[in-house]
C-alpha positions in Angstrom: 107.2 79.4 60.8 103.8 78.7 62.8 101.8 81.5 64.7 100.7 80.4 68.0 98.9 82.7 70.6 100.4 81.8 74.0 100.1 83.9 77.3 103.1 85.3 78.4 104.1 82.7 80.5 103.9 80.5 78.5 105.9 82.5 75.8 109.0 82.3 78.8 108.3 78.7 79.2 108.6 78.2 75.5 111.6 80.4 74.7 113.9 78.8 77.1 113.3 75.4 75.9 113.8 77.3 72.6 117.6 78.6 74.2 118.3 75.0 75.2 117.5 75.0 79.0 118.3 71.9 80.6 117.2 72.4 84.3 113.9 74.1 85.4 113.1 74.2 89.1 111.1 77.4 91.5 107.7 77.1 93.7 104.3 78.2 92.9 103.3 81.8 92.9 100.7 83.8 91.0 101.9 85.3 88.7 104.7 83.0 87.7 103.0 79.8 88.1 102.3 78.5 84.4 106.3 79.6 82.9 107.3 76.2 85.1 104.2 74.3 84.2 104.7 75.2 80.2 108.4 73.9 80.4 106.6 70.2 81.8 104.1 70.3 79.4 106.2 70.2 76.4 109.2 68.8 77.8 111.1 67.2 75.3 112.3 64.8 77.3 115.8 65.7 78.7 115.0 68.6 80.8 114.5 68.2 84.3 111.5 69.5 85.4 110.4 70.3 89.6 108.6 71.9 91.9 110.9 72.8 94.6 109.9 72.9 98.4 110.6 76.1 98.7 112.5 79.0 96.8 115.5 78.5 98.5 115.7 75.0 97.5 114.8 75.9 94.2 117.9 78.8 93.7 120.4 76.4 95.1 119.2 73.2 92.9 119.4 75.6 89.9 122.9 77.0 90.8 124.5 73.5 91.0 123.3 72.8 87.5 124.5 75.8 86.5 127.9 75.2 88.3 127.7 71.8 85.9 127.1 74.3 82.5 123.8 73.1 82.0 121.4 76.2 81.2 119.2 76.5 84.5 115.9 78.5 84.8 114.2 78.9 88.3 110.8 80.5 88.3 109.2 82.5 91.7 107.1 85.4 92.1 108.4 88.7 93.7 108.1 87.7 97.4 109.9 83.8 96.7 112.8 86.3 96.2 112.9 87.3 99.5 112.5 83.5 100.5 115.9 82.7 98.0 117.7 85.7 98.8 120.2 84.0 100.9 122.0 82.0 98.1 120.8 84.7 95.6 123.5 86.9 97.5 126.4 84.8 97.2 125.4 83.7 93.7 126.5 87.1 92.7 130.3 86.7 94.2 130.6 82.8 93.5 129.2 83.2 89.3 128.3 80.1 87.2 129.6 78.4 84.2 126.3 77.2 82.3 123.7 80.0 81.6 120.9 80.6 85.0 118.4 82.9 84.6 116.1 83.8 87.8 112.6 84.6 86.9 110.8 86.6 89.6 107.4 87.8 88.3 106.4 90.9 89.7 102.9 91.8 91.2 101.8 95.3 90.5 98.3 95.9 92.4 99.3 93.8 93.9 96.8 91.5 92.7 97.1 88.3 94.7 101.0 89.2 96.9 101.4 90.7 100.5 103.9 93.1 98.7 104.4 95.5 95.6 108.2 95.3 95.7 110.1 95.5 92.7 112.5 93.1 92.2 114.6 95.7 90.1 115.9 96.9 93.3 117.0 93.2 94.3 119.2 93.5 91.0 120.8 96.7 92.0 121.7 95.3 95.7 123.2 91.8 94.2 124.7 93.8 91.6 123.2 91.3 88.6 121.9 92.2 85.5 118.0 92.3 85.1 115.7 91.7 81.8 112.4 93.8 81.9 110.3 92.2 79.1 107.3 95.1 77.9 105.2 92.4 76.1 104.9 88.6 75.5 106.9 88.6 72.3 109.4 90.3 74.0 109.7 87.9 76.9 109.9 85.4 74.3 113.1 86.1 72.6 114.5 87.7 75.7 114.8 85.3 78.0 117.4 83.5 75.2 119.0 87.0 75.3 119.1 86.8 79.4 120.6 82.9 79.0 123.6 84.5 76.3 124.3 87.6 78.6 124.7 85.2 81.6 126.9 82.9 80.4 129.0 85.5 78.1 129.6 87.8 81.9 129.4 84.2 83.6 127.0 85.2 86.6 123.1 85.1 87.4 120.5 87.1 85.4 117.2 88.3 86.5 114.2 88.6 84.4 111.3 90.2 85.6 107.7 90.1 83.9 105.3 92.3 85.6 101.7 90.7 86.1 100.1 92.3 82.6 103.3 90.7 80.6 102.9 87.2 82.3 98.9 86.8 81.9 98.6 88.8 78.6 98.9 86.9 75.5 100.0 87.3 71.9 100.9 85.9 68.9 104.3 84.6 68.6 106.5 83.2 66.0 107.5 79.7 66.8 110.4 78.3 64.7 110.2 74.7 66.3 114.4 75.2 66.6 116.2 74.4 70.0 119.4 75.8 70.6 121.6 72.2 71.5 123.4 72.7 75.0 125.7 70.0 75.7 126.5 70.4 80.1 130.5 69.6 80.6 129.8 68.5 84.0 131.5 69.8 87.4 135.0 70.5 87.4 136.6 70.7 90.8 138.1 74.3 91.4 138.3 76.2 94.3 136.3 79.2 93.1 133.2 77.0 93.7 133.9 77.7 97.8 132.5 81.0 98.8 135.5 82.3 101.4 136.2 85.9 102.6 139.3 86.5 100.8 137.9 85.1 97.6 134.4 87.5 97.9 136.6 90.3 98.5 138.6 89.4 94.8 135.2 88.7 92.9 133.6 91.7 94.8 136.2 94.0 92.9 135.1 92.1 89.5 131.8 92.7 90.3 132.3 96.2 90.5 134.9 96.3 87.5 132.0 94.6 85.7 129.5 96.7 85.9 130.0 99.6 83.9 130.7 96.9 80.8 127.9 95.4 81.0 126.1 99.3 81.2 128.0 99.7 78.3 126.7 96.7 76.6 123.3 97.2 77.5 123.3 100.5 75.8 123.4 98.5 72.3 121.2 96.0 73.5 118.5 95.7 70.7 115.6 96.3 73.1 116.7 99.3 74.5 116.1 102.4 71.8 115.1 105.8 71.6 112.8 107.1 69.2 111.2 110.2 68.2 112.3 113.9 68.3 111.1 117.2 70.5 111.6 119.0 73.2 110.0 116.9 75.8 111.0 113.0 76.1 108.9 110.2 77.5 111.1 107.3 79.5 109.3 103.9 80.1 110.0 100.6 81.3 108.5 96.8 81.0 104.9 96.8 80.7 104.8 100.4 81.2 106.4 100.8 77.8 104.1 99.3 75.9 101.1 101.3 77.5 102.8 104.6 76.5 103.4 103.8 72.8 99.9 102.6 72.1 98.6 105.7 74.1 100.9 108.0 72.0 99.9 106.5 68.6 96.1 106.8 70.1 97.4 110.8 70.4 99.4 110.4 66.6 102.1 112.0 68.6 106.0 110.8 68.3 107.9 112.8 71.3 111.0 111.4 71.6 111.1 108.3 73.6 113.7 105.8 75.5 112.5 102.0 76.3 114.6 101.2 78.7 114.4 96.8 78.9 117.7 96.8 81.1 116.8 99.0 84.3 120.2 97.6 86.0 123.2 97.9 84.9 121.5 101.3 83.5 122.3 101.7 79.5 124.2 104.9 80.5 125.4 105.6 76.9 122.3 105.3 75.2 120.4 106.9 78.0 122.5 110.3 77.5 121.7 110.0 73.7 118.1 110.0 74.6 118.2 113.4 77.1 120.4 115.5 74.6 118.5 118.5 73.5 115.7 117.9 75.8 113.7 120.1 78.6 111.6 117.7 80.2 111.4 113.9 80.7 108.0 112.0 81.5 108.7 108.5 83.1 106.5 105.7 82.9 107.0 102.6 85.0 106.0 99.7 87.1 106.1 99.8 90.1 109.2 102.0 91.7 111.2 105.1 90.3 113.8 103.4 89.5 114.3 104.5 86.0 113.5 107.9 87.1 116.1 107.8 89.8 119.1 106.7 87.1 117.8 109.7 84.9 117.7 112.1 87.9 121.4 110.6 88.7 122.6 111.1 85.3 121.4 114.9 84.8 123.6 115.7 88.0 126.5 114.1 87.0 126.6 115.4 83.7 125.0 119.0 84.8 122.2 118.7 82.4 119.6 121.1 82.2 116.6 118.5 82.2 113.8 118.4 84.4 112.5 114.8 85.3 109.1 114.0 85.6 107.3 110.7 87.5 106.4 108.8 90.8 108.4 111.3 92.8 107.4 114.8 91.5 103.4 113.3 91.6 103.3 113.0 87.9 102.4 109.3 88.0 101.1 107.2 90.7 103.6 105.8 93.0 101.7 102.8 93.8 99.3 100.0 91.9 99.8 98.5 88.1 99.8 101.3 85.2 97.4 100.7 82.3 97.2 102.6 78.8 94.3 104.9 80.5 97.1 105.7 82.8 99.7 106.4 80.6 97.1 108.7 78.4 96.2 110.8 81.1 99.6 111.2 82.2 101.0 111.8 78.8 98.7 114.7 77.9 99.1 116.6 81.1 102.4 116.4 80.6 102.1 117.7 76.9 99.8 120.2 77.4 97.0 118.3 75.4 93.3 118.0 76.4 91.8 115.1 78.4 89.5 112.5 76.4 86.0 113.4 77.0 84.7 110.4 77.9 81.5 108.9 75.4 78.3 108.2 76.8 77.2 107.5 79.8 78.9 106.7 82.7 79.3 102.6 83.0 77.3 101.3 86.2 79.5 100.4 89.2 80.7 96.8 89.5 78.9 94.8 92.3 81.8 94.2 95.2 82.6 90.7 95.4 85.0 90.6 98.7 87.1 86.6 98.0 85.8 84.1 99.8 86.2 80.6 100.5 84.8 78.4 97.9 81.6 76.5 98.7 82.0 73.1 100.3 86.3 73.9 100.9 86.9 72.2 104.3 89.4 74.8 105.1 85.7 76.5 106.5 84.8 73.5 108.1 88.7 73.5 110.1 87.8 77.2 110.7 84.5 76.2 112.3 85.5 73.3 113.9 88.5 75.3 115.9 85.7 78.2 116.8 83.3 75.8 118.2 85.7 74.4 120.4 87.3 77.7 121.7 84.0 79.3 122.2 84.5 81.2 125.5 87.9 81.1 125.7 90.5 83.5 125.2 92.7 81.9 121.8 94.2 84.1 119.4 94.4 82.8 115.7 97.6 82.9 113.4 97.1 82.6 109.7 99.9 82.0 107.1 99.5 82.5 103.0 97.1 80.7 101.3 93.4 80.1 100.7 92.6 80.1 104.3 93.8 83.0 104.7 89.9 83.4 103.5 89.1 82.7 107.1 89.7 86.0 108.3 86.2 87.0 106.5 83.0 87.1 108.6 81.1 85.4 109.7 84.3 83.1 110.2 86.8 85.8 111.7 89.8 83.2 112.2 92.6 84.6 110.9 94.5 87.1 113.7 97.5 87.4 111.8 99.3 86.9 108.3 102.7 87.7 107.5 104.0 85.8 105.0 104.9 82.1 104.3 105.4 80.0 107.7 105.4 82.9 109.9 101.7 81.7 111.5 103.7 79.3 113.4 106.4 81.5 114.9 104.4 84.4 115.4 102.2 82.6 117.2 105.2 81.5 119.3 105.9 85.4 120.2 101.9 85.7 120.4 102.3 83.3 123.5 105.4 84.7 125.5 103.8 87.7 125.8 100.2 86.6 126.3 100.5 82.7 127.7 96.8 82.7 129.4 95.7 83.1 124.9 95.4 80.1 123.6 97.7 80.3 121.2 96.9 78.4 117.3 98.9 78.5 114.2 97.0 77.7 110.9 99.0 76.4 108.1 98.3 74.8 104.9 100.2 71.3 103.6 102.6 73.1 101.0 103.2 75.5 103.3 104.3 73.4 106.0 107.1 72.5 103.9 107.6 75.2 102.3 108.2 77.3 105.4 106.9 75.7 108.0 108.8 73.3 109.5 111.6 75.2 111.2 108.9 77.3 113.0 107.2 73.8 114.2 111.2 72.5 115.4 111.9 76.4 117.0 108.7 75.7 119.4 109.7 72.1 120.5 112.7 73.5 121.3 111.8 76.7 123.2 109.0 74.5 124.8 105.9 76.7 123.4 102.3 76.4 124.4 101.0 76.4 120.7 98.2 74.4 119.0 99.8 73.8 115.0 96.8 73.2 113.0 97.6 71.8 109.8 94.7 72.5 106.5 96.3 69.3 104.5 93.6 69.7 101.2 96.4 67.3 99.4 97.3 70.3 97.1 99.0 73.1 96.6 95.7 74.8 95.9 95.7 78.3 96.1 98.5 78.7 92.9 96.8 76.2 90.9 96.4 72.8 92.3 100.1 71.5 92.1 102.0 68.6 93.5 103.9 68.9 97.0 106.5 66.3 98.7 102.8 65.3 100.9 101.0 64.1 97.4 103.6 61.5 96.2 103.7 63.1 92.4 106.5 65.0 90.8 106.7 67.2 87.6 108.3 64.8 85.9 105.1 62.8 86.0 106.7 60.6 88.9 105.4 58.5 91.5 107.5 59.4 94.5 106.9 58.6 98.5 104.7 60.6 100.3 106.1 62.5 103.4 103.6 61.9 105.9 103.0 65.1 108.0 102.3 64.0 111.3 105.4 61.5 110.7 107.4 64.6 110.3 106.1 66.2 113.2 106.4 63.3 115.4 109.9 63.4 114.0 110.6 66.8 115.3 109.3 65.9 119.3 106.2 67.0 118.7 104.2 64.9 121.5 100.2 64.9 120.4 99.4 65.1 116.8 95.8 63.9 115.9 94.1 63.5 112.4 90.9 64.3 112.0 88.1 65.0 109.7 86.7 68.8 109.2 83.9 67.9 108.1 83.1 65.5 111.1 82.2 68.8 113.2 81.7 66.3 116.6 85.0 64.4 116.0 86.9 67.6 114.5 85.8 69.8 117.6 86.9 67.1 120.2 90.5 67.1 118.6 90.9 70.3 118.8 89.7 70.6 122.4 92.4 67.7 123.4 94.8 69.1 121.3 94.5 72.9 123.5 94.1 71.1 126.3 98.3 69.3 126.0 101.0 71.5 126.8 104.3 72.4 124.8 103.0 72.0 120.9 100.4 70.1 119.8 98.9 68.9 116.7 95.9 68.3 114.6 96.2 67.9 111.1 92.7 68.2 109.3 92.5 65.7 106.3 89.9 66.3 103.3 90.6 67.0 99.9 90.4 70.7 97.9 86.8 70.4 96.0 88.7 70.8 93.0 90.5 67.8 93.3 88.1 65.5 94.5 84.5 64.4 92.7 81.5 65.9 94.8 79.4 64.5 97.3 75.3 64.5 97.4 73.9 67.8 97.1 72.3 69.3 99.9 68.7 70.5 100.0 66.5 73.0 102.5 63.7 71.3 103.7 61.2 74.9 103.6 58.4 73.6 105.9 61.8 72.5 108.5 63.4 75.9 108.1 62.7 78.3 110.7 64.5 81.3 109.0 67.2 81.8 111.8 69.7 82.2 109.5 72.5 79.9 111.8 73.7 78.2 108.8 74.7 81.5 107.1 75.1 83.8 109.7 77.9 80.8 111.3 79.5 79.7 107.9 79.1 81.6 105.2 79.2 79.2 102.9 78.4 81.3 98.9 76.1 78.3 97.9 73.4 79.5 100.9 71.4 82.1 100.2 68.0 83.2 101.3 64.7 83.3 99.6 61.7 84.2 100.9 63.0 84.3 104.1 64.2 80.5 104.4 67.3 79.7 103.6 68.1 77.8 99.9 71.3 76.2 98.9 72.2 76.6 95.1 72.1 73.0 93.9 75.0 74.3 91.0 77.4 75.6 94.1 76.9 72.7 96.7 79.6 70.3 97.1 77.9 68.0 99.8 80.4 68.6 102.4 77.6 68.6 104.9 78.5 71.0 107.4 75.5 73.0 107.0 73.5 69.9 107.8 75.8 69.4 111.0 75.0 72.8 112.4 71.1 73.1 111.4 69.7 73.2 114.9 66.1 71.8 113.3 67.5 69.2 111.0 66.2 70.5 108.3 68.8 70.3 106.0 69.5 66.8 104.3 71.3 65.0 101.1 70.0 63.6 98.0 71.7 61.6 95.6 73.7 63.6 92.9 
């Protein structure tokens, strides 16, 4: 057997190709991005690889390949849950035949998500078993386990990395085997057809299920308990693995229950682990939900245990845990002495507030709208992506973010409640499709005054630069047809959709001027390529004895490759991309290219 360090997405990726997964679909979403991108990469050449349009999409694709016994995986981050609950719901009553297992990568921090919620709680309220991985390794040879359990119980499985599981990386056995799955194909049968009467039968199964599968998670063989003592520590995912290594920093072995099944709870083993014990420290990412089943289970079986965590202020109740965490929580709650920290303090880390890259035209868009609404009242609705950057100074264009597509509907409420704002709704190309096209049909339809501005960078760039229905490329290495954007929007009744060029400031700010100008809903899609997809242009140089020091250039754009020196303003010949904005907006012209 070969070692092979992989990050833990990539340990998913490669352990359900290792469990014989036929069928891989989900969207883009840090952190879950690479598990998809791992299954493409080594494809061995009969499993289907996508990127859905959305979630949604993704969940229902992956449930009819299930439905045809074909092992299905579909990959999202927490909030694409929300996006794919709708089927997620009904997956529960209806089942499957072949094996589907739902990754949803959680984002404690959150580090790059609108939300911290833990998809845990989406398993309780579908009633499906969930897989909480507490390493790479783990989620390696667990998400076969979460393909077994799901077809042995025949329903959906969840399995839920946390943020520290899916970019950490370790060392992992690879065997080179691949369990042979061999799809029987659809059979016709009635159960397939979600009615009433038939939810209200496989609602009583559900139910009837659930303590079994309790039951069998209780000998599941990554759930144990460890250790003797008085006091016990509980932990969960990620969490888990923080406490042991903070507890063999100590040399101390309290005893201790990894719980890798928060729901159905491993009831059985659970009560094993609080027999003979006063206290109970829980450790866990990011709700207390494995508190809450232990808090449950002492008043149900009157035990005399006293259960420490999120809600009794033992732990944090918000943000990603760490070992330093789990240390400092561990010996309060032994009685221990804090580490004295060694040396001298470390120096604070500069701030570094996110920013738009230099030379992304998503600033130039930005710029372009401002110009042209300057003196007029216009409210700006954002949506999730990079330019969602453009609420920073010195751009300040970004009103309102909610989550994906919701820039074009809430700037539809924006409007009946306001109508003398003028009224934009910024929205990148994958999100358009994603999300965004209902929103854009709703205000044709109500007859809205809104002004859609589409950032079409010809990537999905914010998760990673991947391939959309606009690029004409699929994961399957595909050349496909291109759905053209303003086609689709001309489709829908929209009645003036312009392209333009961001970084042609003069054109870019007369189409959006015509555009505001048109009742109902209007378009301009703003065409030029993500920097990191495209080669660059000339660099762009300050001409010093031209430069006045007024400071427009940086004061208007904010562009990271400008910077001043010696009072005149110098652009950072490693930064500049050459998309010549700066140039544009230099009152003096003293801003110019040179040949790269």
């Amino acid at each position: 057997m070969a070692k092979q360090l992989v990050m833990g997405n990539e340990a998913i990726g490669l352990g359900a190709l290792r469990a014989g997964v036929g069928f891989v679909c989900g969207y883009p979403g840090t952190p879950s991005t690479e598990i998809l991108e791992t299954v493409a990469k080594h494809n061995p050449g009969d499993v289907y690889v996508e990127w859905s349009v959305n979630e949604k999409a993704a969940m229902e694709a992956a449930a009819g390949a299930a439905y045809a016994g074909a092992r299905a995986m579909v990959t999202m981050k927490q909030v694409g849950l929300n996006v794919a609950s709708d089927p997620l719901m009904s997956l529960a009553y209806i089942g499957v035949k072949g094996g589907m297992v739902i990754v949803a990568a959680d984002d404690p921090g959150p580090i790059s998500s609108q939300t911290e919620q833990d998809t845990r709680h989406f398993a309780r309220f579908s009633k499906l078993p969930v897989f909480d991985p507490a390493s790479p390794e783990e989620a390696f040879e667990m998400i076969a386990d979460a393909f077994d359990y799901s077809e042995k119980y025949q329903t959906p499985v969840l399995l839920r990395p946390t943020t520290r599981v899916c970019h950490g990386c370790a060392s992992i056995e690879m065997d080179g085997g691949r369990k042979k799955i061999t799809p029987q194909g659809f059979l016709k049968d009635s159960k397939w057809v979600i009615f009433p009467r038939l939810t209200y039968q496989n609602h009583k199964k559900i139910e009837a299920r659930w303590p079994v599968l309790g039951e069998d998670f209780s000998a599941y063989r990554f759930n144990e308990v460890t250790g003797g003592g008085k006091k016990g520590i509980a932990a969960g995912g990620v969490s888990a693995s923080y406490a042991k290594e903070a507890l063999a920093q100590m040399g101390k072995c309290p005893k201790f229950l990894k719980v890798a099944t928060p729901h159905p709870f491993p009831e059985r083993l659970a009560l094993s682990f609080l027999e003979g014990l006063d206290e109970v420290l829980v450790l866990e990412e990011l709700d207390p939900v494995i508190e809450r089943e232990l808090v449950y289970l002492c008043g149900k079986h009157h035990l005399p245990v006293r259960i420490c965590g999120k809600l009794t202020g033992h732990t944090p109740n918000a943000g990603e845990n760490s070992t330093e965490i789990a240390n400092t929580a561990i010996r309060s709650f032994l009685g221990l002495p804090q580490e004295e920290s060694m040396g001298a303090p470390l120096p604070s880390l500069p701030v570094r507030p996110p920013v738009l890259c230099a030379g992304c035209p998503h600033r130039a868009s930005f710029y372009a709208v401002k110009v042209a609404m300057k003196g007029k009242k216009a409210v700006f609705s954002g949506d999730i992506g990079c330019y969602t950057l453009g609420n920073a100074s010195p751009l300040d264009m970004v009103d309102t973010c909610l989550c994906m597509g919701a820039g074009v509907t809430v700037a539809q409420g924006l409007h009946r409640i306001e109508p003398d704002a003028v009224n934009f709704a910024f929205i990148g190309d994958s999100t358009f499709f994603h999300t965004g096209i209902p929103g854009v049909i709703n205000a044709v339809y109500n007859e809205t005054d809104i002004v859609l501005v589409v950032l079409d960078n010809a990537t999905t760039a914010m998760t990673g630069h991947q391939p959309h229905p606009g690029t004409g490329k699929t994961m399957m290495g595909e050349i496909s047809r291109k759905v053209d954007i303003a086609g689709v929007l001309g489709a829908v009744g929209v009645g003036h959709v312009a392209k333009a060029d961001p970084l042609d400031l003069k054109a870019a700010v007369e189409a959006v001027r015509e555009a505001a100008a048109v009742k109902g809903v209007s378009a301009v899609i703003f065409e030029s390529p993500c920097i990191a997809v495209t080669k660059p242009g000339p660099t762009y140089r300050v001409d010093a004895q031209r430069c006045t020091g007024c400071k427009r250039c940086i004061r208007e754009l904010g562009c990271p490759a400008m910077v001043l020196e010696n009072n005149k303003v110098k652009i950072e010949p490693s930064m500049c991309y050459g998309c010549s904005v700066c140039a544009q907006v230099c009152p003096f012209g003293a801003i110019g290219g040179e040949a790269k």
